[in-house]
C-alpha positions in Angstrom: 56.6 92.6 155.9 59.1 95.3 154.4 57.4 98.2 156.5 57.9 95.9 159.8 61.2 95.6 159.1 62.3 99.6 158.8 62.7 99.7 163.1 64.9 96.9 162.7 66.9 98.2 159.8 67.5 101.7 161.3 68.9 100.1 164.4 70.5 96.9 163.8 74.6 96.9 163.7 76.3 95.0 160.4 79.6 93.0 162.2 79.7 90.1 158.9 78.3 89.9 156.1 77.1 86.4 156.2 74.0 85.7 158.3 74.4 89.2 160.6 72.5 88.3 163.6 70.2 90.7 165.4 68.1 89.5 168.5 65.2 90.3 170.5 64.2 89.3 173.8 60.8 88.7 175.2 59.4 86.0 177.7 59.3 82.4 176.5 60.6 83.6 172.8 63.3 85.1 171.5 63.4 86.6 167.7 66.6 86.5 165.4 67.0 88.7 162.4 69.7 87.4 159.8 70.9 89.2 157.1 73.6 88.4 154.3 75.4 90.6 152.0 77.8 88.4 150.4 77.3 85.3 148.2 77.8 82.2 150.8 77.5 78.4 150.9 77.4 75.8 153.3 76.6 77.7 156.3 75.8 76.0 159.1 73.0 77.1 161.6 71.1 75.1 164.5 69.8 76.2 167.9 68.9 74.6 171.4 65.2 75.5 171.2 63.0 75.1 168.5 62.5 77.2 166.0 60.2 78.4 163.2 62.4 80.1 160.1 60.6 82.1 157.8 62.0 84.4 154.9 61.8 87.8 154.6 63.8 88.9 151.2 65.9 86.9 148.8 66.6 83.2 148.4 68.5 80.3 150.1 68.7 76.8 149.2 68.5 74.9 152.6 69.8 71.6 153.3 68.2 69.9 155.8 68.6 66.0 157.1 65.6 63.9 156.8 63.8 66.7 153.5 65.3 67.2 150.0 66.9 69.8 149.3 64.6 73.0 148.5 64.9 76.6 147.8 63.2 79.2 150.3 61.9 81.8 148.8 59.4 84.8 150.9 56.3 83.6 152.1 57.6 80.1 153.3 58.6 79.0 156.6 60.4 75.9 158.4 59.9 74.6 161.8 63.0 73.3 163.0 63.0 71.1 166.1 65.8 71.7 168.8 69.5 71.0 167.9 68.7 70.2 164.3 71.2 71.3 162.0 70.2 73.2 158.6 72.9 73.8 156.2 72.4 77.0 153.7 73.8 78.5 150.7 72.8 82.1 149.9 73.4 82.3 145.8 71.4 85.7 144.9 73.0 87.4 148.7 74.9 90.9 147.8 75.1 94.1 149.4 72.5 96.0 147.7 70.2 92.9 147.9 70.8 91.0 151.0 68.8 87.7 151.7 67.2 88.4 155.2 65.3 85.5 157.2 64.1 85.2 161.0 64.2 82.5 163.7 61.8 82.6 166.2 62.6 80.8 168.6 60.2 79.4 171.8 60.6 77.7 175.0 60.0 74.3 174.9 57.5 74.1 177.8 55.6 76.7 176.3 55.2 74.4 173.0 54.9 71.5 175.4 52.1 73.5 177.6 50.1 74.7 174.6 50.1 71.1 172.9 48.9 69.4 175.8 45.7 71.6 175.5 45.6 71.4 172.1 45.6 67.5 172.2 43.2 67.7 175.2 40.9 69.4 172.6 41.7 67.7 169.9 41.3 64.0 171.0 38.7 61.6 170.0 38.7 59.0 173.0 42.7 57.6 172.7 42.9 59.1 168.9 45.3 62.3 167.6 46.6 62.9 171.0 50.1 63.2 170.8 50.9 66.2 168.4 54.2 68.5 168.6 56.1 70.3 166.8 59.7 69.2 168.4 59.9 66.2 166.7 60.6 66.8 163.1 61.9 68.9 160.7 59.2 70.7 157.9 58.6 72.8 155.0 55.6 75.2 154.8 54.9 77.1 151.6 51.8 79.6 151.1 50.2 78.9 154.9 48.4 82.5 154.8 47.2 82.2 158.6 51.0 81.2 159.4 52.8 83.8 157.7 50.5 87.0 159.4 51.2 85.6 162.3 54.6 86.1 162.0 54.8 89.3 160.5 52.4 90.6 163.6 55.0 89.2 165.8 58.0 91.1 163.6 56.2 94.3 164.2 55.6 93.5 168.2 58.9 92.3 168.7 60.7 95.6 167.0 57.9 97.9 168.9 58.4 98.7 172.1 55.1 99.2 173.7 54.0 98.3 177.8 51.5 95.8 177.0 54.4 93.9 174.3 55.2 90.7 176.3 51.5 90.0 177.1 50.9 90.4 172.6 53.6 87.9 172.2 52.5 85.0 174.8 49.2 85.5 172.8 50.1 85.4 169.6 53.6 82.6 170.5 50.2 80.3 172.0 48.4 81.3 168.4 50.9 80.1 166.1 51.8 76.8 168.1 48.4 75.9 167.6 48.3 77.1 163.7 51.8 75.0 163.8 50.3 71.8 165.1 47.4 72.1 163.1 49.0 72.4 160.0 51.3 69.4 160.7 48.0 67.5 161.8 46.4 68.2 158.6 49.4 67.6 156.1 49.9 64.0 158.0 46.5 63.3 157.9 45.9 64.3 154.2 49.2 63.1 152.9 49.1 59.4 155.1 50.5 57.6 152.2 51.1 54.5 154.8 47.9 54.2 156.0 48.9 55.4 159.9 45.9 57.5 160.2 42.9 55.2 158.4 42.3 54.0 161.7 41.5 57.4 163.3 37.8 58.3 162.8 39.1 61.8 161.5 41.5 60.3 159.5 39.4 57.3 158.1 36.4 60.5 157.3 39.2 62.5 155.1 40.4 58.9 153.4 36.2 58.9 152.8 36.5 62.1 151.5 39.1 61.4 148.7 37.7 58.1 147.7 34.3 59.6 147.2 35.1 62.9 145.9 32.4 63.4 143.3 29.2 61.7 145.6 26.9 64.9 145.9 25.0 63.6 148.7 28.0 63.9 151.3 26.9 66.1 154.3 28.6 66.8 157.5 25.8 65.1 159.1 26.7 61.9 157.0 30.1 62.1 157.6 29.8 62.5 161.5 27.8 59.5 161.1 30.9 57.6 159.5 33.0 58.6 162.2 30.3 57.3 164.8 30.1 60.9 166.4 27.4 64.0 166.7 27.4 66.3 163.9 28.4 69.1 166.3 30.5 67.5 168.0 32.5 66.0 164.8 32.3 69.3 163.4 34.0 70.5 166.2 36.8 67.8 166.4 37.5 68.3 162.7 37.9 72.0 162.9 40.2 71.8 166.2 42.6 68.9 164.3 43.0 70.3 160.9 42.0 74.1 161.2 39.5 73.5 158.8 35.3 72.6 159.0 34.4 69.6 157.1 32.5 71.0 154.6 35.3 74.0 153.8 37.9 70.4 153.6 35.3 68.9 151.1 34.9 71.9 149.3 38.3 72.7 148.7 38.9 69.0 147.5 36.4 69.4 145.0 37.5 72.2 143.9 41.0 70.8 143.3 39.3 68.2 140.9 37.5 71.0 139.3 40.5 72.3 138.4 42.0 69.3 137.1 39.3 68.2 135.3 39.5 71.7 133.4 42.7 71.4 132.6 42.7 68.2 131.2 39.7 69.0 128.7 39.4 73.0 128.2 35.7 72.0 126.3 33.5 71.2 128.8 31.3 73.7 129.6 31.4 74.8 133.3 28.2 73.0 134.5 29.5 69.9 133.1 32.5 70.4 135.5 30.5 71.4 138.1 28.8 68.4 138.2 31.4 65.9 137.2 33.1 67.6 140.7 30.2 66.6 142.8 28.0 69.8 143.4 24.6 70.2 143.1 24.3 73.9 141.9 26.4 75.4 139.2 25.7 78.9 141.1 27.2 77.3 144.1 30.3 76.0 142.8 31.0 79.4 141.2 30.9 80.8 144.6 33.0 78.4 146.1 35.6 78.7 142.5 35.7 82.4 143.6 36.5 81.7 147.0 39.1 79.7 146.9 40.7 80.6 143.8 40.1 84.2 143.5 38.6 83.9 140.0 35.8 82.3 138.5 35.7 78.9 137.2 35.6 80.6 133.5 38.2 83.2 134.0 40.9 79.8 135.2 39.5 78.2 131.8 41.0 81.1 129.9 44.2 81.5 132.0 45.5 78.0 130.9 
């Protein structure tokens, strides 16, 4: 993000030392660069549009009505709805290492517009068809898709180039619909009160986590749990959580994987991969690798 950031840097004025505010324009959006030199706390911040707050260098702890307390570190983000208040301290802010976040901010009928055809596409009969993200506060940490998005729209936004408002309205309509996605599929995956059983997609990923280790779960099965054609379930699951089926089963298998290694280091890898629920030791290493960027053996020895 650093090299994004050098336009910004070599043009932006310094008027205080807490939160500095630099701002660019565009239609339906506008981006706010802060920067503070100077150990801070309790600073208030809220806006009349809502916003998605990502940081760039540094740390704050962020208070925030409704979510525990947390530090934000680079690499996370926070969608903040309008007129919702976040209160920050900046402990590790100084001049020669400034904490720097943005706020990118966007037009409520453009979130409003884009989630109406999202939840057109989305939709299962009367089911998941009222997503936003307007309505609460929340905290995203290591949402890969998410965070190049943004620093894409840094770049844009601090680039003057003819064709820069019709980048934006792309990539603003993009990262709505990562946004709701992501909110879809930690509400779905995290439905500790049962709201979503009812939904076919949300009684399929409650299938999913009861029945983890079955290895004769197909997409074609599970489209047949949720009463629908395999394309077309594939299709619904993908548009709701941003994820296929299979990738979702996968990466929940892996997680047991994971945590079946660490809680015995001496089964052999085969034994986890079948205790996991896969077929094919070669497979499972492929999918290990995938996910985790090492090998199932290499994650044995790094414990």
């Amino acid at each position: 993000m650093s090299r994004f950031l050098n336009t910004h840097i070599a043009n932006r004025k310094i008027t205080t030392l807490v939160e500095n505010r630099t701002t660019y324009n565009a239609d339906y959006t506008e981006l706010n660069i802060y920067e503070t030199h100077a150990y801070a706390e309790k600073v208030a911040l809220k806006f009349d549009y809502p916003v998605i707050a990502s940081m760039l260098s540094g740390k704050k702890i962020m208070h925030i009505d409704g979510i525990p307390s947390f530090d934000f570190f680079p690499g996370e983000s926070v969608v903040m709805p309008t007129n919702k208040e976040m209160v920050i301290d900046f402990p590790l802010a100084s001049k020669n290492t400034p904490t720097q976040c943005l706020a990118l901010g966007i037009d409520s009928e453009k979130i409003n517009e884009v989630a109406c055809r999202f939840n057109e596409r989305v939709a299962i009969e009367s089911e998941n068809k009222n997503w936003n993200i307007d309505s609460n506060a929340s905290h995203l940490t290591n949402n890969r898709d998410v965070n190049i998005l943004i620093e894409r729209l840094v770049h844009t936004f601090t680039n003057n180039c003819q064709s820069k408002d019709v980048l934006l309205d792309l990539m603003i309509q993009e990262l709505i619909v990562r946004l709701l996605q992501t909110k879809a599929k930690n509400s779905i995956l995290h439905d500790f009160n049962g709201i979503f059983s009812d939904t076919r997609i949300g009684m399929v990923v409650k299938y999913i986590k009861d029945n983890l280790t079955d290895k004769n779960i197909t997409v074609d099965f599970l489209a047949n749990k949720a009463y629908m054609s395999t394309s077309h379930f594939h299709k619904k699951f993908k548009n709701t959580l941003g994820i296929s089926p299979i990738d979702y089963l996968n990466t929940e298998k892996i997680k047991f994987a994971k945590k079946l290694i660490k809680q015995n280091k001496k089964l052999l890898i085969s034994e986890v991969a079948f205790k996991s629920g896969f077929n094919s030791v070669s497979y499972f290493n492929r999918q290990f690798k995938k996910l985790e960027m090492m090998t199932p053996q290499q994650f044995k020895l790094s414990i």
